[in-house]
PLY file of the C-alpha trace (Angstrom):
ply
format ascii 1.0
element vertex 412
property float x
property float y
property float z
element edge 411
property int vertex1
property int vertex2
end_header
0.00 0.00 0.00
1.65 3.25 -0.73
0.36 6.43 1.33
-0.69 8.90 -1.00
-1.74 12.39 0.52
-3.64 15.35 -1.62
-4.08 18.67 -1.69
-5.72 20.91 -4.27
-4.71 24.79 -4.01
-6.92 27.41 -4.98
-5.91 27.82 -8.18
-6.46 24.41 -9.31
-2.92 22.71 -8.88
-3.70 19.66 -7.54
-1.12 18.16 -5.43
-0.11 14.45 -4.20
2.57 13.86 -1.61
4.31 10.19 -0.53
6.57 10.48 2.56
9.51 8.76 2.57
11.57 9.66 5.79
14.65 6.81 5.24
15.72 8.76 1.73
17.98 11.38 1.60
16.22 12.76 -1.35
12.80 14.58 -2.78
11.75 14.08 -6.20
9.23 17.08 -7.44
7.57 15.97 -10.87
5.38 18.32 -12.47
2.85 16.59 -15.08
1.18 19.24 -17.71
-2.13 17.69 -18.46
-0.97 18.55 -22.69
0.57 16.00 -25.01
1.07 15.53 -29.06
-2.49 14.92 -29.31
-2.88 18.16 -28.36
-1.00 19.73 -31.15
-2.82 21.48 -33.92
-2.51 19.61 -37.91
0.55 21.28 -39.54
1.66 22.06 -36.66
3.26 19.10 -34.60
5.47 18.24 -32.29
4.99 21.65 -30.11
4.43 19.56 -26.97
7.97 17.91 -27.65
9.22 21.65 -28.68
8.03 23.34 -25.71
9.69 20.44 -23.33
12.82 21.55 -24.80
12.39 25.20 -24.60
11.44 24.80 -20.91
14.87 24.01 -19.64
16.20 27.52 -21.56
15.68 29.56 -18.67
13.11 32.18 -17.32
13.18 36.39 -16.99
14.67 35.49 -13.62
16.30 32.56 -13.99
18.64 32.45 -17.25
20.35 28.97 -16.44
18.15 26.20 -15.33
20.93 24.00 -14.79
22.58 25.92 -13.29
20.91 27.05 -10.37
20.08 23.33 -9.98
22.89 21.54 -10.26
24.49 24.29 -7.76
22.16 22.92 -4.99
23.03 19.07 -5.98
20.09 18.36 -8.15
19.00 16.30 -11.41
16.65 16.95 -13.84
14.68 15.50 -16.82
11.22 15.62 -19.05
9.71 13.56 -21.12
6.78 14.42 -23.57
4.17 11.52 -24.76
0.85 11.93 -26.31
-1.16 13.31 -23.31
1.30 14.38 -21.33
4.46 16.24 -20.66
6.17 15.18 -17.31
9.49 17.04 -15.45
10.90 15.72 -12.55
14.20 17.39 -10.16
16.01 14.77 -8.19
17.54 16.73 -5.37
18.65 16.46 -1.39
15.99 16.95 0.81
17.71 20.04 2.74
17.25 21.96 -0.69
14.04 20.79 -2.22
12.41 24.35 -1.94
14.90 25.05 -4.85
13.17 22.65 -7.25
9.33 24.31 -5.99
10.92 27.81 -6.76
12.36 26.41 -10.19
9.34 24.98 -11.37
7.03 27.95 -10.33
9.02 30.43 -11.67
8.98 28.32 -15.33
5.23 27.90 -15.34
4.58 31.74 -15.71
8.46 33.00 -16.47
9.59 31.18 -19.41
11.22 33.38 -21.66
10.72 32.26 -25.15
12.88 34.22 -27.95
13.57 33.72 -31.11
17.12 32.94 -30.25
16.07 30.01 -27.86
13.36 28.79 -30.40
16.13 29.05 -33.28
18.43 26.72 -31.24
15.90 24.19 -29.72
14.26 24.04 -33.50
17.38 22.88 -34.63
17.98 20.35 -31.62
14.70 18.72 -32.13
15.37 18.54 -36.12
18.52 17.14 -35.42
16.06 14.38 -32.91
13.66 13.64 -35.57
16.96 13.03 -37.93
18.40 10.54 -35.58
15.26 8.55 -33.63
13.17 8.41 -37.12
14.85 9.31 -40.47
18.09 7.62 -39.74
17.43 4.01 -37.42
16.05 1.29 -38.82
12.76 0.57 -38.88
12.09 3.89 -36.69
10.16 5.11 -39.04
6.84 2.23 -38.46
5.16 3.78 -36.24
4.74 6.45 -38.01
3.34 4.83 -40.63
1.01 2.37 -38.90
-0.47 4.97 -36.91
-1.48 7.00 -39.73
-3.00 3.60 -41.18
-4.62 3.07 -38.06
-6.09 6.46 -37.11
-8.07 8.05 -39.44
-9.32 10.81 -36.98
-7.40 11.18 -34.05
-4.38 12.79 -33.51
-3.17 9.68 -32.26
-1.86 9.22 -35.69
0.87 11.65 -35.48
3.92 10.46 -33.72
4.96 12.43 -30.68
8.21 14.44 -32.43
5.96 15.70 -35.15
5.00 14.35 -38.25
7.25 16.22 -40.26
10.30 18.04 -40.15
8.80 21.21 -41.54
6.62 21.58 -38.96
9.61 21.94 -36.83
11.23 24.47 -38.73
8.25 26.21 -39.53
7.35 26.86 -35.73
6.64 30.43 -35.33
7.47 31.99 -31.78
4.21 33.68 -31.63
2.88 30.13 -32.14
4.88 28.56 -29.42
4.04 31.29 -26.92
0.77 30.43 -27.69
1.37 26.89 -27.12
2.79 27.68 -23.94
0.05 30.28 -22.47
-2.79 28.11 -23.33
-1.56 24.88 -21.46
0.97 25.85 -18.94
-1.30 26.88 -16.40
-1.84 25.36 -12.37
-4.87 24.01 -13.45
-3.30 22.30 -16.10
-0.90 20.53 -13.84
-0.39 17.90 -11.13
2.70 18.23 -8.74
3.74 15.23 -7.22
6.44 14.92 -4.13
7.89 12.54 -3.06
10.96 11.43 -0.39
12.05 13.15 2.57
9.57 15.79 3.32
6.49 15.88 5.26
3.09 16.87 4.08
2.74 19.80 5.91
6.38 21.03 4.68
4.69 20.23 0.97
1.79 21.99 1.48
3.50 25.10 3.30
6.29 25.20 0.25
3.44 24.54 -2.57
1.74 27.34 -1.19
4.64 29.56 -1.07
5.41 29.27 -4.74
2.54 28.11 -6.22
-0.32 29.73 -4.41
-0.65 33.27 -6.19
0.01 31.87 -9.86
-3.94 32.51 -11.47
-5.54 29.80 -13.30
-6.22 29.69 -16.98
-8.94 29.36 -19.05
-7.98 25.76 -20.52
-8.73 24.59 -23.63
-11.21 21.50 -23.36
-12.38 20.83 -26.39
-13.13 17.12 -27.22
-10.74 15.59 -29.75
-11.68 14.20 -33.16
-13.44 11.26 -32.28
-12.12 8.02 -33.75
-14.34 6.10 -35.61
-14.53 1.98 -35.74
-12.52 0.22 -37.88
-15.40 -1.77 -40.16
-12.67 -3.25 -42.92
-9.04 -3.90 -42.75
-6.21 -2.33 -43.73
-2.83 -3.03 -45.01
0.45 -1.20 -46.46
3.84 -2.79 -47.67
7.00 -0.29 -47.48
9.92 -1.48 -48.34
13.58 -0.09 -46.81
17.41 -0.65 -46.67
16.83 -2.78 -43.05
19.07 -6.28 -42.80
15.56 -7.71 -42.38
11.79 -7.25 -42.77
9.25 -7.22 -40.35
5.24 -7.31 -40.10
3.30 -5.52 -37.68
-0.05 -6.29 -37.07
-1.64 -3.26 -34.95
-5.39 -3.62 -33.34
-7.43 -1.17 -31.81
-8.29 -0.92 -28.47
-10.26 0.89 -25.18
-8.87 3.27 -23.22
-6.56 3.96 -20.05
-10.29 4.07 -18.42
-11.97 1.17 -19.67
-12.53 -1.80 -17.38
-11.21 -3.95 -20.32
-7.97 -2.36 -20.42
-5.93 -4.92 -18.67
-6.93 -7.64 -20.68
-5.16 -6.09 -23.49
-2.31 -5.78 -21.70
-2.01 -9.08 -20.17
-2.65 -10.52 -23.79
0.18 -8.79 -24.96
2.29 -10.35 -22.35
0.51 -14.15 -22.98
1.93 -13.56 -26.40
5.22 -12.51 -26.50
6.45 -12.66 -22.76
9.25 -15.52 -22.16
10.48 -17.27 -24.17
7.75 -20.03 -23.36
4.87 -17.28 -24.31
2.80 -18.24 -27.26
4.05 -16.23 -30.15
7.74 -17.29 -28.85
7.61 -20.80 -28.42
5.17 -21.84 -31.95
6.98 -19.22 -34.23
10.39 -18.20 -33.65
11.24 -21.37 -31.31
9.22 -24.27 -33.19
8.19 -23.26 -36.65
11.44 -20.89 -36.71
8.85 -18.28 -39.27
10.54 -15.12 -37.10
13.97 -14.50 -35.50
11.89 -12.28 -32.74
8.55 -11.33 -32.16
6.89 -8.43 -29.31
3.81 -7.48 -28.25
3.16 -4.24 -26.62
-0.02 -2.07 -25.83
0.59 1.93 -26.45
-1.21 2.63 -23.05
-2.18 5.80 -23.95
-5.44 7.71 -22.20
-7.51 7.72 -25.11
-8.16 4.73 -27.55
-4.34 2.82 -28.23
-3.52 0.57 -30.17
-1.93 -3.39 -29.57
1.00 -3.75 -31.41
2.29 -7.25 -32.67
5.48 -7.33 -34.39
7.51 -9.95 -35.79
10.75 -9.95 -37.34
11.00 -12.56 -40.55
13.79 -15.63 -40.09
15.75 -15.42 -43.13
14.04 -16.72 -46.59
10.34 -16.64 -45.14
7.99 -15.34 -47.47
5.74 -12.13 -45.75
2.69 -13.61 -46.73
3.41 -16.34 -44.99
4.37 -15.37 -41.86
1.56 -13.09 -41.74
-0.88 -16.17 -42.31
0.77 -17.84 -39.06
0.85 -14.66 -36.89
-2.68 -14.25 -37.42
-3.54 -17.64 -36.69
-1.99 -17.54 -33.34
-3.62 -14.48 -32.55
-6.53 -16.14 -33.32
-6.26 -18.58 -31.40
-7.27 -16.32 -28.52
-10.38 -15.92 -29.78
-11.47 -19.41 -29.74
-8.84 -21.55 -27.00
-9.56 -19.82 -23.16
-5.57 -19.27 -21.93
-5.15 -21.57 -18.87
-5.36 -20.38 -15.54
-1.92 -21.01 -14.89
-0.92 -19.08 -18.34
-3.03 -16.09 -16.95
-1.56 -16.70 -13.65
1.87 -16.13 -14.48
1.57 -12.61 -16.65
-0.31 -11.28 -13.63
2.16 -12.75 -11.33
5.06 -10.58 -13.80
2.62 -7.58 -13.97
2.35 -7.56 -10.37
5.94 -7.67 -9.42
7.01 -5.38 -12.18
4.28 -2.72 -11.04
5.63 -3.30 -7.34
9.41 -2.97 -8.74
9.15 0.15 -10.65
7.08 2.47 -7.79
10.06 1.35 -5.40
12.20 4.00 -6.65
11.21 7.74 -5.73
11.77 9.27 -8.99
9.26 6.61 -10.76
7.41 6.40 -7.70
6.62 10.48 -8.18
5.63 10.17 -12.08
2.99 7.58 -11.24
1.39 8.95 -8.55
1.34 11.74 -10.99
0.06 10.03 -13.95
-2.66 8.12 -11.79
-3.99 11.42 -9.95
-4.04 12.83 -13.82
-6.54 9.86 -14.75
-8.35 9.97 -11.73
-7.52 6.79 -10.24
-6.29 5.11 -6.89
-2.82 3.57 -8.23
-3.27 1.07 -5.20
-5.87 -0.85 -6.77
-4.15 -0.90 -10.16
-2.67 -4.97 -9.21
-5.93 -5.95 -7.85
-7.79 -5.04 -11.52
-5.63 -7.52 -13.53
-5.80 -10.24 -10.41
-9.69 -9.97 -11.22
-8.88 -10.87 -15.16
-10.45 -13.99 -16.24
-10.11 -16.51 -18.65
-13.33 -16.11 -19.96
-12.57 -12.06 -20.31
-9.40 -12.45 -22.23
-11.41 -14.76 -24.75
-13.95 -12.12 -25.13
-12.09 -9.16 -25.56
-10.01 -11.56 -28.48
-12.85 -12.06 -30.59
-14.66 -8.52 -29.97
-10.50 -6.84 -30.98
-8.22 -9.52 -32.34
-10.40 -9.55 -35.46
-9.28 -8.68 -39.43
-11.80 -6.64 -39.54
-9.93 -4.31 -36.64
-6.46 -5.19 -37.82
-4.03 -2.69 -39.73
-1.14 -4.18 -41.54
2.13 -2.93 -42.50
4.57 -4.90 -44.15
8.13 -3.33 -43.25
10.01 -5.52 -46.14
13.85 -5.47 -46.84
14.91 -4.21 -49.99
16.95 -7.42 -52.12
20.66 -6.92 -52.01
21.62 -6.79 -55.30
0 1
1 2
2 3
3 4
4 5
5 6
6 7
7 8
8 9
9 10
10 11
11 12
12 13
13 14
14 15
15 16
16 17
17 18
18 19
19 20
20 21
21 22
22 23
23 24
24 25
25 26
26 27
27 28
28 29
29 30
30 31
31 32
32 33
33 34
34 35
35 36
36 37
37 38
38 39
39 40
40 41
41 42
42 43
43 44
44 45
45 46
46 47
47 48
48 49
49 50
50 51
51 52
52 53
53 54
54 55
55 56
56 57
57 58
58 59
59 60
60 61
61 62
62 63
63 64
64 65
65 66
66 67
67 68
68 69
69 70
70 71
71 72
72 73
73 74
74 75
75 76
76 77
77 78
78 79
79 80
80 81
81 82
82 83
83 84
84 85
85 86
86 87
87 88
88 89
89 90
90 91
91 92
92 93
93 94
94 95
95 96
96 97
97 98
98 99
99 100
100 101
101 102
102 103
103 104
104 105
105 106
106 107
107 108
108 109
109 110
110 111
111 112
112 113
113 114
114 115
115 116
116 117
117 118
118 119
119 120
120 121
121 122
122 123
123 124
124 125
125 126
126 127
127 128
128 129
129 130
130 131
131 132
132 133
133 134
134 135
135 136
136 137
137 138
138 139
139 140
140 141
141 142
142 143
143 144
144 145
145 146
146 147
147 148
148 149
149 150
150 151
151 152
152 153
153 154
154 155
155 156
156 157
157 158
158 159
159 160
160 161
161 162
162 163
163 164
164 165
165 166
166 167
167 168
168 169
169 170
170 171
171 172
172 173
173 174
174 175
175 176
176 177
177 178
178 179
179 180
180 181
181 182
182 183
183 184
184 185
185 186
186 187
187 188
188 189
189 190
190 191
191 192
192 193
193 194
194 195
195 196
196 197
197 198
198 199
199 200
200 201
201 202
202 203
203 204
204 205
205 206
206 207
207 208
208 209
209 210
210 211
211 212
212 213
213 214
214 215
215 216
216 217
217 218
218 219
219 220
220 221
221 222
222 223
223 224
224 225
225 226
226 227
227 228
228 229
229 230
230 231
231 232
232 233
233 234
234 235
235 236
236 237
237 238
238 239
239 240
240 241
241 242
242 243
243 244
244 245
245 246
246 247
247 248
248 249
249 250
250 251
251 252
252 253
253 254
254 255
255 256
256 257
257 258
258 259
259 260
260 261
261 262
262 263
263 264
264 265
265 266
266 267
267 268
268 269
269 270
270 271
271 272
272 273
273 274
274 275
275 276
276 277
277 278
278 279
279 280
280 281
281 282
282 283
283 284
284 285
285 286
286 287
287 288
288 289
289 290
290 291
291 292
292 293
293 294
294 295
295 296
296 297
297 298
298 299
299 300
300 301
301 302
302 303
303 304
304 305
305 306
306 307
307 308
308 309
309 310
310 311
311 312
312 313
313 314
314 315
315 316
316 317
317 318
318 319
319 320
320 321
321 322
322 323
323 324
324 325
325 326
326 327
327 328
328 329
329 330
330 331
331 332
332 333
333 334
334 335
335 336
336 337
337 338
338 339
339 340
340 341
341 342
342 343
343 344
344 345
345 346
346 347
347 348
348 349
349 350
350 351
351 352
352 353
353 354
354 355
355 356
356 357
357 358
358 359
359 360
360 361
361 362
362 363
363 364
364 365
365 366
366 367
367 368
368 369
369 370
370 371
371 372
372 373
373 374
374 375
375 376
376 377
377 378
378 379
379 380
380 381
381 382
382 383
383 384
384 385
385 386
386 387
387 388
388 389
389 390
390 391
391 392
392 393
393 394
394 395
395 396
396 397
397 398
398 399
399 400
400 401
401 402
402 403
403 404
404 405
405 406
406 407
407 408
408 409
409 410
410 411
């Protein structure tokens, strides 16, 4: 059980607090309830942008780092399609440093066309690296914009293409920044060696006379259902090809939502998981396979992938992925199948809040949706059989199924 206390200040910053008194550290994550889906079409990847252009100082603060590091702290941020987290890992004896830090940025943040010119460039040089120049970076690109006709979903977080990078006008991003960046807008999360009452008085301090913002709330372009499916072939200078075979499914909210994630583990989990043992151990049809769910808050995706042994044909590995998907629709797992991916769920949920810096992003993340991140374990213990069958044939069906065969060009 992890003690979780809350507090919500005036001017809508919701706070959530975990004492820790045998650390010698705090973490203090701020979560901005704004991600890639909130971006605007042909103009994508400000969410990532503005991550960056948060660390280049404030009217009163010129160096971040700086100031941090002087006082023995860390810092990082990550940006994902609804959300963009920052965290400062720091002694407990200054942790007001990381409150004033993070305060000062949510109002302060000076954004020039200097700053803009050099994070533009950064993040270019990102997109150049994580998706134009690794191979097979580029898929999910692709097989999200075959997937989501609608949502914005189907733009990968960076942006969907460089010019909207280098396009990015600072009026634009100061935009960006004053409609999102807001208390209201935001869940601060503390955790380690300070007490609730020290988190309150210190959240107060800095936070306390920032004013709200009117937020926008609009609903998102709703997704429709997938009635027919859908398939692409690409082909690319990669040692080997792979197939993907990507499904929709119900949100972070839905009470179906860890079925999908324990079926992702039943099929590619372990080497004695299904997908691993029948086609890459026995029938030797891929050299590796994964399964992964996107988790995302809105409607994700599951993603199957499997990379082709040498001198299998694509058609017919796809035949014998599907099949074993399938399978699933029609064959109940085995209780002690289920048993063990809850059993790995459970321990790797218990693992990763052990540390204070993960610890701090979840709480986060879980206040953000709403939920009590104490009865997360005790939803997928409650997974049946009988469920994971269900959800199969209502999901793992063609008809929901995009395809995207990532084929190796022939050496010639």
């Amino acid at each position: 059980m992890i003690d979780i206390n809350r507090y919500t200040l005036k001017n809508g910053l919701r706070i959530v607090h975990h004492y820790d008194p045998d650390t010698k550290i705090v973490v203090v994550n701020m979560l901005y309830k704004v991600g890639a889906k909130n971006d605007t079409p042909g103009k994508t990847g400000y969410a990532h942008l503005l991550e960056h252009l948060m660390f280049e100082g404030t009217t009163k603060v010129p160096d971040f780092d700086e100031v941090l590091q002087r006082v023995g702290g860390e810092n990082n941020a990550y940006t994902s399609q609804d959300i963009t987290n920052y965290y400062e890992i720091l002694p407990y004896q200054n942790v007001e440093t990381a409150f004033w830090l993070e305060s000062d940025r949510m109002v302060n943040l000076c954004i020039t066309e200097e700053n803009l010119s050099v994070q533009r460039n950064v993040v270019a040089e990102e997109f150049k690296q994580r998706i134009l120049n690794r191979d097979y970076a580029d898929a999910s690109a692709i097989y999200r914009k075959l997937a989501y006709k609608k949502h914005p979903y189907r733009i990968i977080t960076i942006g969907d293409k460089l010019s909207h990078i280098y396009d990015a006008k600072l009026s634009d991003v100061k935009d960006y920044y004053q409609k999102y960046y807001a208390p209201n807008n935001a869940i601060l999360s503390v955790v380690g060696n300070i007490t609730f009452s020290e988190c309150i008085r210190l959240s107060e301090k800095w936070f306390g006379d920032i004013e709200p913002q009117q937020i926008d709330t609009s609903p998102l372009p709703h997704e429709p259902a997938q009635r027919k499916a859908r398939m692409k072939r690409v082909c690319r200078n990669v040692p080997s090809s792979n197939i993907y075979k990507v499904y929709h499914m119900v949100s972070r909210h839905h009470k179906d939502y860890p079925c999908f994630d324990l079926i992702s583990d039943i099929l590619s989990t372990g080497k004695s998981s299904r997908l691993n043992h029948e086609l890459v151990q026995n029938k030797k049809i891929f050299s590796m396979v994964d399964a992964a769910i996107t988790g995302s808050v809105d409607s994700g995706l599951l993603i199957v992938v499997g990379r082709l042994a040498p001198d299998v044909n694509m058609e017919e590995a796809d035949k014998a992925l599907s099949a074993e998907i399938a399978k699933l629709s029609s064959e109940r797992v085995t209780k002690r199948e289920l048993e063990k991916v809850v059993n790995k769920f459970e321990s790797n949920f218990l693992f990763e809040n052990i540390g204070a810096n993960e610890l701090a992003a979840n709480i986060a993340y879980y206040e953000m949706l709403d939920s009590d991140i104490n009865e997360e374990v005790d939803k997928y213990r409650k997974v049946t059989p009988q469920q994971i069958m269900e959800v199969a044939k209502n999901y793992l069906k063609p008809s929901n199924s995009t395809t995207l065969y990532y084929q190796a060009e022939e050496k010639v």
